[in-house]
C-alpha positions as CSV (number, residue, x, y, z in Angstrom):
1,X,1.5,-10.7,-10.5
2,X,0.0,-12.9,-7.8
3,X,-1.3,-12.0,-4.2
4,X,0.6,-13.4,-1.6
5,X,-0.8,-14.0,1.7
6,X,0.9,-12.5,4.3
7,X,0.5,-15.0,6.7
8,X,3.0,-17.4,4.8
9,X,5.2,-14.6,3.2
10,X,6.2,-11.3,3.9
11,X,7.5,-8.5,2.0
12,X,11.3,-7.6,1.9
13,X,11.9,-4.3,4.6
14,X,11.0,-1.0,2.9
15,X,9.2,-2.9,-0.2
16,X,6.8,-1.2,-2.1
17,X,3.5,-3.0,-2.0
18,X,-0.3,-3.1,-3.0
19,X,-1.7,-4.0,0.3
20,X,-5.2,-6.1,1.0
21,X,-7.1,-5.6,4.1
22,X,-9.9,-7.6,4.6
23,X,-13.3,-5.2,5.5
24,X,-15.8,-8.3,5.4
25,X,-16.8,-11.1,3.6
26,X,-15.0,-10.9,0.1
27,X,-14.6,-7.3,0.4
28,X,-11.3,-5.3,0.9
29,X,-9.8,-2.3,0.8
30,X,-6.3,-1.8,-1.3
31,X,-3.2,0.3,-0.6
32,X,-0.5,1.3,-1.6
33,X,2.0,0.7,1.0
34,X,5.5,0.7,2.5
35,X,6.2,-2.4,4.4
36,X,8.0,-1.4,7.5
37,X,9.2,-2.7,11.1
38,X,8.4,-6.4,10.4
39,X,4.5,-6.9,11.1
40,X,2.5,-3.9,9.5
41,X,2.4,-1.4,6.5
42,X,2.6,2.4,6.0
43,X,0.4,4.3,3.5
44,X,0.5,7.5,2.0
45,X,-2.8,9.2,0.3
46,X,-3.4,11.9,-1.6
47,X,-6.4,13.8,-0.6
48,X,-6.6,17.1,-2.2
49,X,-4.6,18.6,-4.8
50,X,-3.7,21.9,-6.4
51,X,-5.4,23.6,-9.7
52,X,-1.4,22.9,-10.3
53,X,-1.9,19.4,-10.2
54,X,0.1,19.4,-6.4
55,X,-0.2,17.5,-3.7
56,X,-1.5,20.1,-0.9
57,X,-2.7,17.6,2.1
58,X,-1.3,13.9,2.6
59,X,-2.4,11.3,5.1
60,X,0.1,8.8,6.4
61,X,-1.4,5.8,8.4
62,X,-0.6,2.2,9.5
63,X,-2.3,-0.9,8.5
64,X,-2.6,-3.7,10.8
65,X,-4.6,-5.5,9.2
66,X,-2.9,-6.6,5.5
67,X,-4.3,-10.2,4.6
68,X,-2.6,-10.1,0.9
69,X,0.2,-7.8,-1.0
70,X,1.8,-8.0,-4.0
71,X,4.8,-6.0,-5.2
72,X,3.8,-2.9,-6.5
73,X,4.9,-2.4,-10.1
74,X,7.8,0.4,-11.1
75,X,7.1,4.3,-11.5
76,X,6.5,5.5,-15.0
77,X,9.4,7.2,-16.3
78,X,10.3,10.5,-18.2
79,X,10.6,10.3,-21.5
């Protein structure tokens, strides 16, 4: 898979991304994202989880600044 700048192409509504936003000079910061409402992105991260393995907090946030995406690849599935 290639990165796609965002300027020239956008991701379809609802897509599953890995998101790029730019923090300096050949450094970013990746995602992975939702793209929503036409102009910007919607994360979820795990922060903690569970001696279980769980999820116990999540963070949602909005990205404003994606440069680059690509389409994030499938889920693993049960076998």
């Amino acid at each position: 898979m290639n990165w796609k700048e965002f300027a020239k192409e956008q991701p379809e509504q609802g897509q599953k991304v890995i998101a790029a936003e730019r923090l300096g000079k050949g450094e970013y910061q990746y995602f992975i994202a939702t793209y929503k409402m036409g102009n910007f992105f919607t994360y979820t991260q795990a922060v903690s989880t569970g001696s279980n393995g769980k999820i116990k907090v999540v963070i949602e946030g909005r990205l404003d600044g994606v440069t680059h995406w690509m389409p994030a690849p499938e889920a693993p599935t049960e076998e």
